[in-house]
C-alpha positions in Angstrom: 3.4 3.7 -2.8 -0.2 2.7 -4.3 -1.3 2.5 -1.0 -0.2 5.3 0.6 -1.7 7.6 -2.1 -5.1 5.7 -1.7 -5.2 6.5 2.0 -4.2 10.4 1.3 -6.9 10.3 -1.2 -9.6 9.2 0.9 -8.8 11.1 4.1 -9.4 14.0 1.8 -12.1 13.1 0.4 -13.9 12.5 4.1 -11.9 15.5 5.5 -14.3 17.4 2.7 -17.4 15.8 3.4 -17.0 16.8 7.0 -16.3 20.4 6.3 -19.1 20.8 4.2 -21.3 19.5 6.8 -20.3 21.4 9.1 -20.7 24.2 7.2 -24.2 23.1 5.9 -25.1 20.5 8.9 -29.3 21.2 7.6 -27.9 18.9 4.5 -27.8 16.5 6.2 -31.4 13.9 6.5 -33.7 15.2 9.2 -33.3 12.4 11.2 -29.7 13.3 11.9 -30.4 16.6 12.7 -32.6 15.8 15.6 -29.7 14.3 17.0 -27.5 17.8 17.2 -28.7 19.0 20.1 -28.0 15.8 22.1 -24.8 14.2 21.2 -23.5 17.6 19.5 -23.4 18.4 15.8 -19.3 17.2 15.1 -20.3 13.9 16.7 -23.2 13.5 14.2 -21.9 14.4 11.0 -18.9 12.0 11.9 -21.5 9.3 12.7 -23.3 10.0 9.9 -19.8 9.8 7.3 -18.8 6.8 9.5 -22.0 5.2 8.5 -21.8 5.6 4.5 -20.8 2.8 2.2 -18.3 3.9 -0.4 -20.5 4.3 -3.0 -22.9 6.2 -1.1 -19.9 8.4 0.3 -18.9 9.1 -3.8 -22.8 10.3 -4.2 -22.7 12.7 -1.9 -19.2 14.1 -2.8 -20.3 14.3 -6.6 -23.5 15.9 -5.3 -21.6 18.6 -3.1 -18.5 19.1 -6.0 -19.5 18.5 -9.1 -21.1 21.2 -10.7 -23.1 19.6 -12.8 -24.7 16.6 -10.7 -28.0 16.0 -9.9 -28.7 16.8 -6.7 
């Protein structure tokens, strides 16, 4: 269904987000980064995706992905 692709779709797209932070957690704004050391660098970055409006979220992605966006 409609639906069901949706959900695939963005469960990808937030399963990339997080492994490119992970891999690149210093991308990630400063004030996050502070925040490693105390409540670990996983929880963070999943706060940090958990906190992003969709729009925000589709920034990021096009920033990380698309070859050609301004970063």
């Amino acid at each position: 269904s409609k639906v069901e692709r949706m959900r695939v779709k963005a469960e990808r797209f937030m399963t990339l987000l997080f492994e490119n932070y992970m891999e690149n957690p210093t991308l990630l704004p400063e004030r996050h980064q502070l925040r490693f050391e105390k409540y670990g660098t996983e929880r963070v970055i999943c706060d940090y995706i958990a906190s992003m409006t969709d729009r925000y979220a589709q920034d990021e992605y096009k920033k990380l992905y698309e070859p050609f966006e301004r970063a």
